[in-house]
C-alpha positions in Angstrom: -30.9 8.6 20.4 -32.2 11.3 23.1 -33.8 13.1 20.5 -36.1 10.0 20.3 -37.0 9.3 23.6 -40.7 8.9 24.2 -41.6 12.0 26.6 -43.8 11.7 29.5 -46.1 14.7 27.7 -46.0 12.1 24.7 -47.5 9.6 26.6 -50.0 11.0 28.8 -51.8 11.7 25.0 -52.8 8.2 24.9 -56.3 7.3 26.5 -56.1 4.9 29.4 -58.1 1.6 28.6 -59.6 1.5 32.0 -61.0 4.8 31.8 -62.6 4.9 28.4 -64.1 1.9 29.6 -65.4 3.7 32.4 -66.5 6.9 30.5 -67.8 4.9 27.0 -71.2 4.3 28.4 -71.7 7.4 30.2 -71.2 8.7 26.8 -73.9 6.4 25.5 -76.8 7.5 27.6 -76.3 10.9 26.9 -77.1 10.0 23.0 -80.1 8.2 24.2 -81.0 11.1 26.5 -81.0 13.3 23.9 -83.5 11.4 21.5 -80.7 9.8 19.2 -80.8 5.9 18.3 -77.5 5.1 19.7 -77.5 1.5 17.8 -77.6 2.8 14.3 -74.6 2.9 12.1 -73.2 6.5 12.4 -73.3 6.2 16.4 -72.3 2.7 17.4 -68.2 3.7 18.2 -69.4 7.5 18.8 -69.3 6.7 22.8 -65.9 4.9 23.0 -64.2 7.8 20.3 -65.8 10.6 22.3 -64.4 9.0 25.2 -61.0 8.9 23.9 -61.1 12.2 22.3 -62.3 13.9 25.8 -59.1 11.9 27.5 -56.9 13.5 25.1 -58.5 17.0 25.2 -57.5 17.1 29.0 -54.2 15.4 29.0 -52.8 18.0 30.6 -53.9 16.9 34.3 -51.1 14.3 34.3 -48.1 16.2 33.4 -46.7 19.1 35.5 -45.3 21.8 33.3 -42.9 23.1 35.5 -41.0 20.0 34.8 -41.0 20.3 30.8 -39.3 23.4 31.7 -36.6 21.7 34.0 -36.1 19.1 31.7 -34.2 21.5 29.9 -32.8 25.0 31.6 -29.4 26.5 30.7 -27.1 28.7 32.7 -26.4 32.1 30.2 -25.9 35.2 31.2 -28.5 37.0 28.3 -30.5 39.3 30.0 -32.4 41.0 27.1 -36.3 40.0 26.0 -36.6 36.4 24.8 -40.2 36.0 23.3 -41.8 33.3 21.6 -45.0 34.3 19.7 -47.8 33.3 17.6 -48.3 29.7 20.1 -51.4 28.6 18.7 -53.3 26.3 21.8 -57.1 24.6 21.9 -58.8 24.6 25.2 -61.9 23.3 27.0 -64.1 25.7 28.2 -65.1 24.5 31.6 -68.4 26.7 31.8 -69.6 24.9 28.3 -67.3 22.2 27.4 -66.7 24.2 24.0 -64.0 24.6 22.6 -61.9 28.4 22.5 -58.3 28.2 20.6 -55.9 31.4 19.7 -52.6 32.4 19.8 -50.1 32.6 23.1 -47.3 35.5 23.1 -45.2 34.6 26.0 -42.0 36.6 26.9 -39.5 36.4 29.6 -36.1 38.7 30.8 -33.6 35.8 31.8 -32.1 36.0 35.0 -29.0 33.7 34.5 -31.4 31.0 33.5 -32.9 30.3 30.1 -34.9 27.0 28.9 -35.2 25.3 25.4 -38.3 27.4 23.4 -39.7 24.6 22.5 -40.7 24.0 26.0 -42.4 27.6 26.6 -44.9 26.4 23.8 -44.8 22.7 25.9 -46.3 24.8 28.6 -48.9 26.3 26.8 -49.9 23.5 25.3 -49.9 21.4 28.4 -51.9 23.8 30.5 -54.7 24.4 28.3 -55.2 20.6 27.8 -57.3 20.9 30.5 -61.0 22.6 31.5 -59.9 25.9 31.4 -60.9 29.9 31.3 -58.8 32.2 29.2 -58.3 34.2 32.4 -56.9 31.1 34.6 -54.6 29.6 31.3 -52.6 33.2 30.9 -52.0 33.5 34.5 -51.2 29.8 34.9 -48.8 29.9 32.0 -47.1 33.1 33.6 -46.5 31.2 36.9 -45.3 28.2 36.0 -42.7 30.4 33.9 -41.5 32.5 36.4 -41.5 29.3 39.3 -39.3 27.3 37.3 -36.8 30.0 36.1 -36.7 32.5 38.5 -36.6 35.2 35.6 -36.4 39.0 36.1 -40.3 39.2 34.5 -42.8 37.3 32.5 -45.1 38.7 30.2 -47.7 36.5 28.7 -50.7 37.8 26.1 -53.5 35.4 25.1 -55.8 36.1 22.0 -58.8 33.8 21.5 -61.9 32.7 20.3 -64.6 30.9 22.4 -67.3 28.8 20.1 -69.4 29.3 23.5 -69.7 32.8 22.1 -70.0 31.7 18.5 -72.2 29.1 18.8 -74.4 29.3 21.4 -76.0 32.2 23.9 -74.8 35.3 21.7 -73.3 34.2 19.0 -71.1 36.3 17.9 -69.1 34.9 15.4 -65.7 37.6 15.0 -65.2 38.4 18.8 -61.7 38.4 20.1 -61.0 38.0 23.3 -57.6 39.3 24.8 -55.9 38.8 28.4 -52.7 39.6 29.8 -50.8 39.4 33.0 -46.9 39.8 33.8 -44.6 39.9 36.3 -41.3 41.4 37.9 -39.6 44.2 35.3 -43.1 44.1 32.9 -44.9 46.1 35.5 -43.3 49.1 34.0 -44.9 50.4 30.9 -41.7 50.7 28.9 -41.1 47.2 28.6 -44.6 46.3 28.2 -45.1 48.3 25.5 -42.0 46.8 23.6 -43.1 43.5 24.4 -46.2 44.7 22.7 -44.9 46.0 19.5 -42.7 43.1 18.8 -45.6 40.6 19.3 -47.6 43.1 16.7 -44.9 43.0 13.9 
């Protein structure tokens, strides 16, 4: 029965009635600001589903992910690479409030602690529910790893694409954008670089 216990990162994806109330007009008179008729057909529940859909987008200010990752950390005494690749994630762009999404490759060296995998993608997830950079998110992910467990080195890569590139200013649709940070043993190139080619296989 565990396995269907409602999580408090389930929950804090529903929209709070107070606050869509609160945001649902706000919502409206940006419509009108910008020339639309916010009392024809197509527009009358924009306000109240933008309103939800922005609550959701940012979910991730109620739920501190270094507790996903407590929820469920192991004593074993592996020591080698443990990497879980390939996380896809969609942020907010705080600059723009645009969308950029990609793929997380997170690794970390255990140091007599390890945590379920599925809560390494929780953490991505989690953090970039919120108004985010790239830069902040990889470094944020990276911390909250190596916080809770205590490992002997994180290594986290983040590839994405920002629509405030795409579809706005110089719209440029193909850019990739890459960032990277680490921690503990993956300041020496060795181990980088292996992190690196298994990610790439």
């Amino acid at each position: 029965m565990d396995n269907l216990e409602i999580k408090p990162w389930d929950l804090a994806k529903y929209p709070s009635v107070e606050l869509t109330e609160k945001i649902t007009p706000l919502i409206a008179q940006i419509l009108d600001l910008l020339g639309e008729d916010i009392n024809r057909e197509g527009l009358l529940k924009t306000p109240e589903r933008v309103a939800k859909a922005m609550q959701f987008m940012t979910y991730g200010y109620k739920i501190d992910p270094s507790d996903v990752l407590r929820s469920a950390i192991f004593e074993e005494e592996y020591r080698q690479m443990v990497i879980v690749k390939d996380i896809d994630f969609y942020s907010m762009c705080e600059h723009h409030f645009l969308p950029f999404f990609g793929k997380a490759h997170v690794a970390y060296i255990p140091n007599k602690k390890i945590t379920g995998l599925s809560k390494i993608a929780r953490v991505v997830e989690i953090l970039s529910r919120r108004l985010q950079i790239q830069e902040r998110l990889t470094t944020q992910i990276k911390d909250c790893i190596q916080e809770a467990l205590n490992p002997l080195g994180v290594m986290v890569v983040i590839e994405a694409q920002h629509t405030c590139m795409q579809m706005r200013g110089v719209q440029k649709m193909h850019s990739i954008t890459t960032t990277s940070d680490f921690t503990g043993i993956f300041n020496t190139q060795k181990t980088r670089e292996e992190f690196i080619n298994l990610i790439g296989r």
